[in-house]
mmCIF file as gemmi writes it, N, C-alpha and C atoms, coordinates in Angstrom:
data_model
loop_
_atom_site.group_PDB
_atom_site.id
_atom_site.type_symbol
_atom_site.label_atom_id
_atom_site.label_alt_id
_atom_site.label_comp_id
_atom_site.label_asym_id
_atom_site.label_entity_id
_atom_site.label_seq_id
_atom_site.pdbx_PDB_ins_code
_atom_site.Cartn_x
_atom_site.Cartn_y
_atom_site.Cartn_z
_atom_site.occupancy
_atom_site.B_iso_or_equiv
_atom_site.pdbx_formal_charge
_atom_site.auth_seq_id
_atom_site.auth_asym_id
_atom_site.pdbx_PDB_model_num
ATOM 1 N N . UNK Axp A 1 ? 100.368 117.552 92.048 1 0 ? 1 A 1
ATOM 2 C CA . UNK Axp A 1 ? 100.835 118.688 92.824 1 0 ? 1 A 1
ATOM 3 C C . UNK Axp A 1 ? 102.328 118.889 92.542 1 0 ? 1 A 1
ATOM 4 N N . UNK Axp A 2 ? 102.425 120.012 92.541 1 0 ? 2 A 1
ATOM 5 C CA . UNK Axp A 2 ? 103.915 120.254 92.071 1 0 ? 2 A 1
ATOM 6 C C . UNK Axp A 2 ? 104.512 121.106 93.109 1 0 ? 2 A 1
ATOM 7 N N . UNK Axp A 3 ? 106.119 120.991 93.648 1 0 ? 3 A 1
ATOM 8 C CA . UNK Axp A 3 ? 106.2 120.909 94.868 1 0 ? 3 A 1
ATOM 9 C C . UNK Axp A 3 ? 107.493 121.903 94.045 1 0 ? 3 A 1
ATOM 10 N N . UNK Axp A 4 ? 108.479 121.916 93.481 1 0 ? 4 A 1
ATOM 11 C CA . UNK Axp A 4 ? 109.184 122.655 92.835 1 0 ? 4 A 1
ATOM 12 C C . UNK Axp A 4 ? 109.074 123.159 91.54 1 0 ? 4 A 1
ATOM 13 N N . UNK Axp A 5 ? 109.014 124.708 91.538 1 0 ? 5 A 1
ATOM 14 C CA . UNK Axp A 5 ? 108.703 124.996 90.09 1 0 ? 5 A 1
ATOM 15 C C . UNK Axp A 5 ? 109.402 124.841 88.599 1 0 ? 5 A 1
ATOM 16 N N . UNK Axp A 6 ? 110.21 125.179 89.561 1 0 ? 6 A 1
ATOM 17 C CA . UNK Axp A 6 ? 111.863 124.89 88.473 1 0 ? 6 A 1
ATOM 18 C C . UNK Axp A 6 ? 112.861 123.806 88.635 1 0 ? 6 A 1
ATOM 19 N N . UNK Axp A 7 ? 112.39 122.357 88.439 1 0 ? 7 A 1
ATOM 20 C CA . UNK Axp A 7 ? 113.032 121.231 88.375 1 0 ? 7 A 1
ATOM 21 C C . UNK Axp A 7 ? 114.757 121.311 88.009 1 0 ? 7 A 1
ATOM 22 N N . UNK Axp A 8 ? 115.247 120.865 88.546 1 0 ? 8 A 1
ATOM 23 C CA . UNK Axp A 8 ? 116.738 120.703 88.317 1 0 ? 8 A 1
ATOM 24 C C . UNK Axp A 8 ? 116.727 119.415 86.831 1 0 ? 8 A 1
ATOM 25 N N . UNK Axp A 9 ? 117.217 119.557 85.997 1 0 ? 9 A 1
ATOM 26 C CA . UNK Axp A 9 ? 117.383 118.371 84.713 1 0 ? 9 A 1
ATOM 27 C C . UNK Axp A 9 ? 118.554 117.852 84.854 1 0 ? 9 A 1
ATOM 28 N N . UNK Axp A 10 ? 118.125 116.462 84.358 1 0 ? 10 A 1
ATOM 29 C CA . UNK Axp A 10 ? 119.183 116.041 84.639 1 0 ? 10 A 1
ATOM 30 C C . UNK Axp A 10 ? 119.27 114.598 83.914 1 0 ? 10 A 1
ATOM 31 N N . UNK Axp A 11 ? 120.395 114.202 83.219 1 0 ? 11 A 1
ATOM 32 C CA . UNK Axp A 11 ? 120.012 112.895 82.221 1 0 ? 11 A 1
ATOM 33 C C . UNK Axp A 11 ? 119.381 111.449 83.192 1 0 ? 11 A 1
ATOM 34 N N . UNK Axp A 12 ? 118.895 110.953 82.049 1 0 ? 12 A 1
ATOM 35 C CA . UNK Axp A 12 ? 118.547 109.61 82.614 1 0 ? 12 A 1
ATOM 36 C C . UNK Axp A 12 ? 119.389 108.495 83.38 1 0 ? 12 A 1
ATOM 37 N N . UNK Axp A 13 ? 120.727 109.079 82.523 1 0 ? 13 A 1
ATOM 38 C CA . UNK Axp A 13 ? 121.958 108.223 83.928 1 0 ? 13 A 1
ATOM 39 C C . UNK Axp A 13 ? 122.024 109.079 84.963 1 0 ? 13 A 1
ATOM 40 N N . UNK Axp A 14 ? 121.862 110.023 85.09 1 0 ? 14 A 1
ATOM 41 C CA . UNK Axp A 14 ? 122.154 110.956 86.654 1 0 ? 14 A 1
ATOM 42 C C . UNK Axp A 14 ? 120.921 110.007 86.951 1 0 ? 14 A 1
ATOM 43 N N . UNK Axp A 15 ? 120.272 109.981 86.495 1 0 ? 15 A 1
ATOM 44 C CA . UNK Axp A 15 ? 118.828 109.967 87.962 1 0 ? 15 A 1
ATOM 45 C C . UNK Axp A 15 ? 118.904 108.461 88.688 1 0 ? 15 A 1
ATOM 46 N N . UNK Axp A 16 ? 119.289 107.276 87.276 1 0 ? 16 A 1
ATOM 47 C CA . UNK Axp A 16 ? 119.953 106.557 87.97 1 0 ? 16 A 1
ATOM 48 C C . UNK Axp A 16 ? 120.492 106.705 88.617 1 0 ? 16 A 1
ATOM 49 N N . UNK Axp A 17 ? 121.768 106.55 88.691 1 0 ? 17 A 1
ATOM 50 C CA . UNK Axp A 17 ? 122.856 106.726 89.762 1 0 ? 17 A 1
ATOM 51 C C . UNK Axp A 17 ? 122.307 107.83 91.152 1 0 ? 17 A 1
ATOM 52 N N . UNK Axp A 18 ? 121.508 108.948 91.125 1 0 ? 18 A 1
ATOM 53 C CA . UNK Axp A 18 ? 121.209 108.929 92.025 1 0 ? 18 A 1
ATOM 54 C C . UNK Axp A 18 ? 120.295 108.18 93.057 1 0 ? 18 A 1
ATOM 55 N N . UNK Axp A 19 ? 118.888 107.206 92.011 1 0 ? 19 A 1
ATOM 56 C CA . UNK Axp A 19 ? 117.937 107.042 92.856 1 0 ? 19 A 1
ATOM 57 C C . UNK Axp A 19 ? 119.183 105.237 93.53 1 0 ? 19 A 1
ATOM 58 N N . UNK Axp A 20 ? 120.118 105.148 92.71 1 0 ? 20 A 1
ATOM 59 C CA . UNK Axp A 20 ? 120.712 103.927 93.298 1 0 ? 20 A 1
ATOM 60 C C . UNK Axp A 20 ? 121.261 104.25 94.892 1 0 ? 20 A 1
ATOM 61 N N . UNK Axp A 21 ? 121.541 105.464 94.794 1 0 ? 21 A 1
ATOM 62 C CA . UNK Axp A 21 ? 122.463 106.141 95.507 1 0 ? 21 A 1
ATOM 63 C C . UNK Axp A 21 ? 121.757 106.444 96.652 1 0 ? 21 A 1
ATOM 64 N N . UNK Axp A 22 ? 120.326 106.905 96.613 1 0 ? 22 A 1
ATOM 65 C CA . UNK Axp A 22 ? 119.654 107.224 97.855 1 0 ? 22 A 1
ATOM 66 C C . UNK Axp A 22 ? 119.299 105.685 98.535 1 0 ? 22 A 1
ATOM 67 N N . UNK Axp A 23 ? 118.615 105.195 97.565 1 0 ? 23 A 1
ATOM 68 C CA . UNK Axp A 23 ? 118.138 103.958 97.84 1 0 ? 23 A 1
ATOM 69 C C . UNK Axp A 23 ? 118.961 102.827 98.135 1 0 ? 23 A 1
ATOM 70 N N . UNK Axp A 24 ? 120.022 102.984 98.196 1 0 ? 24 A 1
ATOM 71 C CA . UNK Axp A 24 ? 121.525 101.975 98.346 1 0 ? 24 A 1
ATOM 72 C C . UNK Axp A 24 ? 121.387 102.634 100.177 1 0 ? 24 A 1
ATOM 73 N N . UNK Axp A 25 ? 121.691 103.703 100.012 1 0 ? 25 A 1
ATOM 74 C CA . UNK Axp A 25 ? 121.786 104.262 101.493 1 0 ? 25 A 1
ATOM 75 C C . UNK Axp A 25 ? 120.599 103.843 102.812 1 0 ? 25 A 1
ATOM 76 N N . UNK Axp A 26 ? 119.236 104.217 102.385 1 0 ? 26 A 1
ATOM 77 C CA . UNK Axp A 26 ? 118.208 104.001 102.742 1 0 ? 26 A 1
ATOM 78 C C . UNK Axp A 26 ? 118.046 102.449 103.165 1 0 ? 26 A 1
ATOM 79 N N . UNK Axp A 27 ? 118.432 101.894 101.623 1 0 ? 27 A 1
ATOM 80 C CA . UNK Axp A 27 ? 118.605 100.199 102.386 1 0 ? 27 A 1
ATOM 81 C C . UNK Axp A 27 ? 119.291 99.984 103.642 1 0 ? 27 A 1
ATOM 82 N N . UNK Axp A 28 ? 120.729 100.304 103.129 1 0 ? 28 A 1
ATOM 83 C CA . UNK Axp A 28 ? 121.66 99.937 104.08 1 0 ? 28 A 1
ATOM 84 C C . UNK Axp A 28 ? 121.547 100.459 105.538 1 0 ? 28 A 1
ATOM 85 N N . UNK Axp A 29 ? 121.552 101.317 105.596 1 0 ? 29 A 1
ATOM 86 C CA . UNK Axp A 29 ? 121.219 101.852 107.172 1 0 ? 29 A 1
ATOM 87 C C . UNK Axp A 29 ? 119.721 101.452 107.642 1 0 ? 29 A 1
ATOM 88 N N . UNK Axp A 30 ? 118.998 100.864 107.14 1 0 ? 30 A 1
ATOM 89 C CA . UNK Axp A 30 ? 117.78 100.401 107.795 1 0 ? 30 A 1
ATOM 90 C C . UNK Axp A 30 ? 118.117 98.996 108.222 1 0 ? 30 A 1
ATOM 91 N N . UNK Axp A 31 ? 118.671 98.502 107.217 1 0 ? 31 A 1
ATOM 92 C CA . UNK Axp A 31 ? 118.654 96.629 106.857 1 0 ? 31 A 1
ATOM 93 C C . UNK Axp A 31 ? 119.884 96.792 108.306 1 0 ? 31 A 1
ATOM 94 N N . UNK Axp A 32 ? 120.579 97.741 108.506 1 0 ? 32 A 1
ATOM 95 C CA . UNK Axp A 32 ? 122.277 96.982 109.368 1 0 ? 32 A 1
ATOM 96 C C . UNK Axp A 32 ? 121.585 98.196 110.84 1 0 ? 32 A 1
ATOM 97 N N . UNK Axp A 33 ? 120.461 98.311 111.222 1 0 ? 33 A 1
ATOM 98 C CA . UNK Axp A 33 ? 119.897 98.96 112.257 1 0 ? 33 A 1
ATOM 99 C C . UNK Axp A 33 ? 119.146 97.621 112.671 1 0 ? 33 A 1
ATOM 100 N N . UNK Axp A 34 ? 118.133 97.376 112.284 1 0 ? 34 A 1
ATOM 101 C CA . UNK Axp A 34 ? 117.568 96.168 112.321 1 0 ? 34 A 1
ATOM 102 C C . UNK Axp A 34 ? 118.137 94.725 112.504 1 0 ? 34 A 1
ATOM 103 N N . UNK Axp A 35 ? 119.252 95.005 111.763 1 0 ? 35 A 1
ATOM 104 C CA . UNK Axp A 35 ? 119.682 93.153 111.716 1 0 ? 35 A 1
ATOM 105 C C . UNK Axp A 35 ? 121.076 93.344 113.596 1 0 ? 35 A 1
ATOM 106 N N . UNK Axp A 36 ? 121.365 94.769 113.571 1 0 ? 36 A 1
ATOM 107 C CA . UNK Axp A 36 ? 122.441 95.094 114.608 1 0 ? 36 A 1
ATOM 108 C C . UNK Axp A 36 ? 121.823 95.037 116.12 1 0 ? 36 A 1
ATOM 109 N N . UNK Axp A 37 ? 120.028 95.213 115.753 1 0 ? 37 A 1
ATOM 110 C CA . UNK Axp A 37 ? 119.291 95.648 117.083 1 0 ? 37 A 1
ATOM 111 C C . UNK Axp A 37 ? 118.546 93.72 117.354 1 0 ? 37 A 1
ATOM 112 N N . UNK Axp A 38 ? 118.673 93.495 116.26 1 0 ? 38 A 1
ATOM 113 C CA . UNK Axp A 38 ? 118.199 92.239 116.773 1 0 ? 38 A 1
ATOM 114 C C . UNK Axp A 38 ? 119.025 91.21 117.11 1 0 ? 38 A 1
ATOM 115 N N . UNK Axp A 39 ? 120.334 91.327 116.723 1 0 ? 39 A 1
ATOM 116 C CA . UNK Axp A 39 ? 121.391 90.148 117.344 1 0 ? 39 A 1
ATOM 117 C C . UNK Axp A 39 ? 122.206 91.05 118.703 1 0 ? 39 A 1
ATOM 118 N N . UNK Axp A 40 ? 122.229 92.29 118.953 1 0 ? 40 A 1
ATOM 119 C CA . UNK Axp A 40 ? 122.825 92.819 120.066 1 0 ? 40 A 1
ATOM 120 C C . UNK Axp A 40 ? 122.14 93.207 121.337 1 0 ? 40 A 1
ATOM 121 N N . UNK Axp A 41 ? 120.689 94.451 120.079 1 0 ? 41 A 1
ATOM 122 C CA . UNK Axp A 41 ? 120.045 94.863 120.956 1 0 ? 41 A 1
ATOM 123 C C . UNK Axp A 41 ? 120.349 96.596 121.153 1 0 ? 41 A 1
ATOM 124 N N . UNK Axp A 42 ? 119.743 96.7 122.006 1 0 ? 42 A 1
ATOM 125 C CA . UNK Axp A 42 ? 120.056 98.375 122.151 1 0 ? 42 A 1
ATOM 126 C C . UNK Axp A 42 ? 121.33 98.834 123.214 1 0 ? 42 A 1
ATOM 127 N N . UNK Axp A 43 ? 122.454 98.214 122.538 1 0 ? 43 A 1
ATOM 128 C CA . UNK Axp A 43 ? 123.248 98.961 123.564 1 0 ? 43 A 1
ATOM 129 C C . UNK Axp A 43 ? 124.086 99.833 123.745 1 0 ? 43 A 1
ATOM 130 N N . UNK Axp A 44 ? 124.966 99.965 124.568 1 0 ? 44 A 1
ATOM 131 C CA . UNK Axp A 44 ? 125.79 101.384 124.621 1 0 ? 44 A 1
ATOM 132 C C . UNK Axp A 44 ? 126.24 102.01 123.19 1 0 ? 44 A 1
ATOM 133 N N . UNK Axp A 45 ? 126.909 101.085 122.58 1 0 ? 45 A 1
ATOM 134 C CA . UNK Axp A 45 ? 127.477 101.276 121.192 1 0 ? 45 A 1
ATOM 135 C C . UNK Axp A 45 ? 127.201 100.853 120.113 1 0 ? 45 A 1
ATOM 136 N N . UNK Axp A 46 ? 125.558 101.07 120.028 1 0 ? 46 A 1
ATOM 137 C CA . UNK Axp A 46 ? 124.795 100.692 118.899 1 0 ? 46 A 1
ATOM 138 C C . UNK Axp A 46 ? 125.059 101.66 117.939 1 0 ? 46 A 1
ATOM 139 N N . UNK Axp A 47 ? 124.936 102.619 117.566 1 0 ? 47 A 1
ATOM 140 C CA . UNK Axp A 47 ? 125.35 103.947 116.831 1 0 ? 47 A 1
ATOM 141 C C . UNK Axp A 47 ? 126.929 103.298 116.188 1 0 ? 47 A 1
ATOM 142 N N . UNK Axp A 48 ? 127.431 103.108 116.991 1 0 ? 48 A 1
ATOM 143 C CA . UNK Axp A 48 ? 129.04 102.975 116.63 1 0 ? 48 A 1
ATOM 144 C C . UNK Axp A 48 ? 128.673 102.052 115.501 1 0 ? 48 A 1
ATOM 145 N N . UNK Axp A 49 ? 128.62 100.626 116.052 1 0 ? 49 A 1
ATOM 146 C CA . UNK Axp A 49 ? 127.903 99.554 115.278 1 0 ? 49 A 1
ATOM 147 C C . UNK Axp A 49 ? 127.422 99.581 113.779 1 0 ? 49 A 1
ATOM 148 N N . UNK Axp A 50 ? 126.008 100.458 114.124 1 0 ? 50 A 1
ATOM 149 C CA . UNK Axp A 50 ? 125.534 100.838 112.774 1 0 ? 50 A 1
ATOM 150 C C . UNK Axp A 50 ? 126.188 101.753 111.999 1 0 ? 50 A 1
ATOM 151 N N . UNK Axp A 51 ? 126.961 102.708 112.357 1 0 ? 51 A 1
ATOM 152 C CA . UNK Axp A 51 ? 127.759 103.471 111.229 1 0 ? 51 A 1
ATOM 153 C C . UNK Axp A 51 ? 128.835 102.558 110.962 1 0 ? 51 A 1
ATOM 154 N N . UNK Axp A 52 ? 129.594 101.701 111.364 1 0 ? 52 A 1
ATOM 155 C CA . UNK Axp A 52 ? 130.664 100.973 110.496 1 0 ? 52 A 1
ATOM 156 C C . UNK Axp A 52 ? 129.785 99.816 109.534 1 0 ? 52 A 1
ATOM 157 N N . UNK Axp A 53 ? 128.901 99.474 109.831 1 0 ? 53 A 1
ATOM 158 C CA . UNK Axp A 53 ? 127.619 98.615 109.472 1 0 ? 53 A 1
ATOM 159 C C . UNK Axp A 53 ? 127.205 98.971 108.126 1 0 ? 53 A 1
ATOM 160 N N . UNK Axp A 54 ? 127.362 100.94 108.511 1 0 ? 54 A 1
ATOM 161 C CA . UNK Axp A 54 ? 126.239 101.175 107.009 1 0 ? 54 A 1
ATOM 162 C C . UNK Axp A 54 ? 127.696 101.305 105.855 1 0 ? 54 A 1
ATOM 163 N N . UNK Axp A 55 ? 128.847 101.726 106.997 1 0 ? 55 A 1
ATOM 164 C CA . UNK Axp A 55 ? 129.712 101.908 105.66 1 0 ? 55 A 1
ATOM 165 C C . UNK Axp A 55 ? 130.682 100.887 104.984 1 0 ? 55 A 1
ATOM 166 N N . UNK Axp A 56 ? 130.555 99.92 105.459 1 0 ? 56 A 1
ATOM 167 C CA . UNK Axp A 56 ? 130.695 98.662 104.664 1 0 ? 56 A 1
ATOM 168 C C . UNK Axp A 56 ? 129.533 98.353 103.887 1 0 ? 56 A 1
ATOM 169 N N . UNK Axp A 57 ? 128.358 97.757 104.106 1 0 ? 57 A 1
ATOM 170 C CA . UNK Axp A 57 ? 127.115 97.543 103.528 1 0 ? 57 A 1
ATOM 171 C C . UNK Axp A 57 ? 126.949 98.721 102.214 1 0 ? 57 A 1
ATOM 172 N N . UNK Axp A 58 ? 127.119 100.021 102.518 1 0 ? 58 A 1
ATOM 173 C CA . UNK Axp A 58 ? 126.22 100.737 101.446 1 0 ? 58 A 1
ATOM 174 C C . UNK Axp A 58 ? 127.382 100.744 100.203 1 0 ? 58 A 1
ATOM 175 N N . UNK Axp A 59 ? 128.529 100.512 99.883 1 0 ? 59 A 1
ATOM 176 C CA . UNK Axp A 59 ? 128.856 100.496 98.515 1 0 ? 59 A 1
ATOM 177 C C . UNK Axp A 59 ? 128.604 98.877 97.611 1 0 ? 59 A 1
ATOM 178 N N . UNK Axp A 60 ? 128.291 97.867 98.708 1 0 ? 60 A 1
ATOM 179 C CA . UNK Axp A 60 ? 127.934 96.563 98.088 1 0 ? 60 A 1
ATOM 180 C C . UNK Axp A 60 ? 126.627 96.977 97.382 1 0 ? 60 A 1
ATOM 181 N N . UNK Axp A 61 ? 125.596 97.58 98.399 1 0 ? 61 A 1
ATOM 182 C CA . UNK Axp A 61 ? 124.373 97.55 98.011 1 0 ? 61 A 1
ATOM 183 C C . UNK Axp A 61 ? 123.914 98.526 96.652 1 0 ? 61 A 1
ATOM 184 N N . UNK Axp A 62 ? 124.839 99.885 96.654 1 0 ? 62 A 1
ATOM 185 C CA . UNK Axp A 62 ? 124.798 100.463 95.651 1 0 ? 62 A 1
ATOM 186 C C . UNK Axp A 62 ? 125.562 99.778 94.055 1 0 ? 62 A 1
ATOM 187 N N . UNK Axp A 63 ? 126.543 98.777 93.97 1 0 ? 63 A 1
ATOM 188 C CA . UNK Axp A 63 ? 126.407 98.157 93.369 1 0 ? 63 A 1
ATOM 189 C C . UNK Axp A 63 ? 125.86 97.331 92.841 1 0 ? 63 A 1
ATOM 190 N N . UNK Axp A 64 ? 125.064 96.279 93.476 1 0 ? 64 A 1
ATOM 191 C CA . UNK Axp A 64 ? 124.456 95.5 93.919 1 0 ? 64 A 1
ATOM 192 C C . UNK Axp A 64 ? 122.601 96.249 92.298 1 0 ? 64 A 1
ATOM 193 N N . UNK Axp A 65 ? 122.521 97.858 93.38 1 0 ? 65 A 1
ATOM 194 C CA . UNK Axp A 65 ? 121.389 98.49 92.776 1 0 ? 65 A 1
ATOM 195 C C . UNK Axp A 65 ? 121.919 98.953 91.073 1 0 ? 65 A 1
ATOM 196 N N . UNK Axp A 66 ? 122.899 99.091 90.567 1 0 ? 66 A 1
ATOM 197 C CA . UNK Axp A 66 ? 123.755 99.871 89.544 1 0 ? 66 A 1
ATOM 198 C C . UNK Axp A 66 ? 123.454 98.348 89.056 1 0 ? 66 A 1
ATOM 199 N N . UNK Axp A 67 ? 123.407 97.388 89.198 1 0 ? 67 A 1
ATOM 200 C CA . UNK Axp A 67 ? 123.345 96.498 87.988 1 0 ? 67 A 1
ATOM 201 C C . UNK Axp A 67 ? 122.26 95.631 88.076 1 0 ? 67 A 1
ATOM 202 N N . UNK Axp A 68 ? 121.515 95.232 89.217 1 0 ? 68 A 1
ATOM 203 C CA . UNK Axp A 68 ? 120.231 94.342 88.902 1 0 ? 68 A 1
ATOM 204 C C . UNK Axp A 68 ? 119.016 95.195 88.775 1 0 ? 68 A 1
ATOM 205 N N . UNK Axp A 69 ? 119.248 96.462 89.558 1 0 ? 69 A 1
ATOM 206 C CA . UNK Axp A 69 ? 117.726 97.175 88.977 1 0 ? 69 A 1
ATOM 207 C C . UNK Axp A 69 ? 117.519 97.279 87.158 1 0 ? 69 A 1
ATOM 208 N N . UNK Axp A 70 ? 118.343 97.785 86.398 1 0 ? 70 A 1
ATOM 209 C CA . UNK Axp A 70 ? 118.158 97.677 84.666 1 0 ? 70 A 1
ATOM 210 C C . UNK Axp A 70 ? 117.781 96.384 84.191 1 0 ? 70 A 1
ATOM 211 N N . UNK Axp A 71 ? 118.34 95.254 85.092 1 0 ? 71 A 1
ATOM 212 C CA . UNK Axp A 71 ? 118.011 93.465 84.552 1 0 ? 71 A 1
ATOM 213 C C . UNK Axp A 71 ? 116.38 93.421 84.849 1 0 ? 71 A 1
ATOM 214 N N . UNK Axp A 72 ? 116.436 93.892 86.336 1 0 ? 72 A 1
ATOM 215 C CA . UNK Axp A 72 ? 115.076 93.157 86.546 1 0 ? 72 A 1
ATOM 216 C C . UNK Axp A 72 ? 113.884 94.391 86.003 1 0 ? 72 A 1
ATOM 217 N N . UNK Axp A 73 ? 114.518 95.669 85.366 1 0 ? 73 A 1
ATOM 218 C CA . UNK Axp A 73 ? 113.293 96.338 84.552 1 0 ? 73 A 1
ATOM 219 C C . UNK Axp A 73 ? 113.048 95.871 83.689 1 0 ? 73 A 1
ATOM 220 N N . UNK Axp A 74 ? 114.28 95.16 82.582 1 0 ? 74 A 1
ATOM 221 C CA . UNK Axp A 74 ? 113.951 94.782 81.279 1 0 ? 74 A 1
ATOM 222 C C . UNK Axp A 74 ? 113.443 93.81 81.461 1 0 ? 74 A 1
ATOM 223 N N . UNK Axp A 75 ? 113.683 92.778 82.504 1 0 ? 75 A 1
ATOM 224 C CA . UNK Axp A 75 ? 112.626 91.582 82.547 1 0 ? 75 A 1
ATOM 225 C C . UNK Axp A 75 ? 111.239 91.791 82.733 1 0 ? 75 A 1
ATOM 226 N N . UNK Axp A 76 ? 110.764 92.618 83.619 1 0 ? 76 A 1
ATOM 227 C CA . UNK Axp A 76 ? 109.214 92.96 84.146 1 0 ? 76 A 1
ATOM 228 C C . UNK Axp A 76 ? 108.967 93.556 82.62 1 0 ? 76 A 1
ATOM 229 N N . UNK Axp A 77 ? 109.627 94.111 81.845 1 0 ? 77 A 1
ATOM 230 C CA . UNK Axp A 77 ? 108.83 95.079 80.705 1 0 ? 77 A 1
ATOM 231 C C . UNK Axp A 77 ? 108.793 93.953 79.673 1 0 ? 77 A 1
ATOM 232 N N . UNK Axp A 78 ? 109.608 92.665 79.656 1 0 ? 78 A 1
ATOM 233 C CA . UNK Axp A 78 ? 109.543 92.148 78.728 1 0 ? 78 A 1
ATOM 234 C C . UNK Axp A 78 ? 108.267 90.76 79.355 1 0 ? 78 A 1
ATOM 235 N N . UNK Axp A 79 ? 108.223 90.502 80.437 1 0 ? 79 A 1
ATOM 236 C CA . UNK Axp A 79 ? 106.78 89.646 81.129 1 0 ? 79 A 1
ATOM 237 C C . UNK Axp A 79 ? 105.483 90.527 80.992 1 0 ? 79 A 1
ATOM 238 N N . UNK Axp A 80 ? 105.596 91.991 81.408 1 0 ? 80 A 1
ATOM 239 C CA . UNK Axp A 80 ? 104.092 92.455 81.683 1 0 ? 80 A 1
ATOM 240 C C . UNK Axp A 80 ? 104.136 93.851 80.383 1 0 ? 80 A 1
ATOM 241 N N . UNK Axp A 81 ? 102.908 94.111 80.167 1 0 ? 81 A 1
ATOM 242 C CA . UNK Axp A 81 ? 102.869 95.304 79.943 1 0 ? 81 A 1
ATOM 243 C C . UNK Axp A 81 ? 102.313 96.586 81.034 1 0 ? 81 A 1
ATOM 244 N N . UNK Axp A 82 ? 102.654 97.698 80.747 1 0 ? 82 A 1
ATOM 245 C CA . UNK Axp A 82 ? 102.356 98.87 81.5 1 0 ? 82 A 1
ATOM 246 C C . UNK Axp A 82 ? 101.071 99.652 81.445 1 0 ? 82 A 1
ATOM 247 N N . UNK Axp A 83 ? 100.069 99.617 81.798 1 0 ? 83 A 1
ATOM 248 C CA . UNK Axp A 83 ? 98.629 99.999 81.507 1 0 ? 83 A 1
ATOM 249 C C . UNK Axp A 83 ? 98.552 100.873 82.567 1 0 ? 83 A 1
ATOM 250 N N . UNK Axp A 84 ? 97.983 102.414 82.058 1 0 ? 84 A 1
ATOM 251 C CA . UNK Axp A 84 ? 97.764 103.295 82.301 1 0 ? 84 A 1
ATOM 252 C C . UNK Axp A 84 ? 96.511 103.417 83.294 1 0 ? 84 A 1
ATOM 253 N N . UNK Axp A 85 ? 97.005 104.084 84.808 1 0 ? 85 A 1
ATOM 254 C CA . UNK Axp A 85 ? 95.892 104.123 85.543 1 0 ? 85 A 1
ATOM 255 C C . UNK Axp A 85 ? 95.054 105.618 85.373 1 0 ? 85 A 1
């Protein structure tokens, strides 16, 4: 199913850097919601919490994604092969 007709292009390093970029974010604000609600809890200034939370956390994690996601592809491609479902 195709959901946009006219795809935006864009090189293979953009898409990196973006899917690091969503997925750096996505981590981080889930992982520092969770780890903030379980050592505090839900309180007055949980919000506060988690936004200084995510913005420390999310440039580690987007680094973090910018260099072990390419390691651990070339490793899985060089252990398994890719067979077509």
């Amino acid at each position: 199913m195709k959901l946009l007709k006219n795809k935006i292009k864009i090189t293979h390093r953009a898409h990196r850097f973006l899917f690091a970029f969503l997925m750096s974010f996505v981590t981080s604000s889930v992982v520092s919601a969770i780890v903030i609600f379980m050592t505090k809890g839900l309180v007055v200034d949980f919000f506060q919490f988690w936004l200084l939370s995510i913005l420390r956390a999310w440039p580690v994690v987007l680094i973090l994604i910018l260099i072990f996601v390419p390691i651990i592809n070339k490793s899985l491609e060089y252990i398994f092969e890719k067979k077509n479902d």
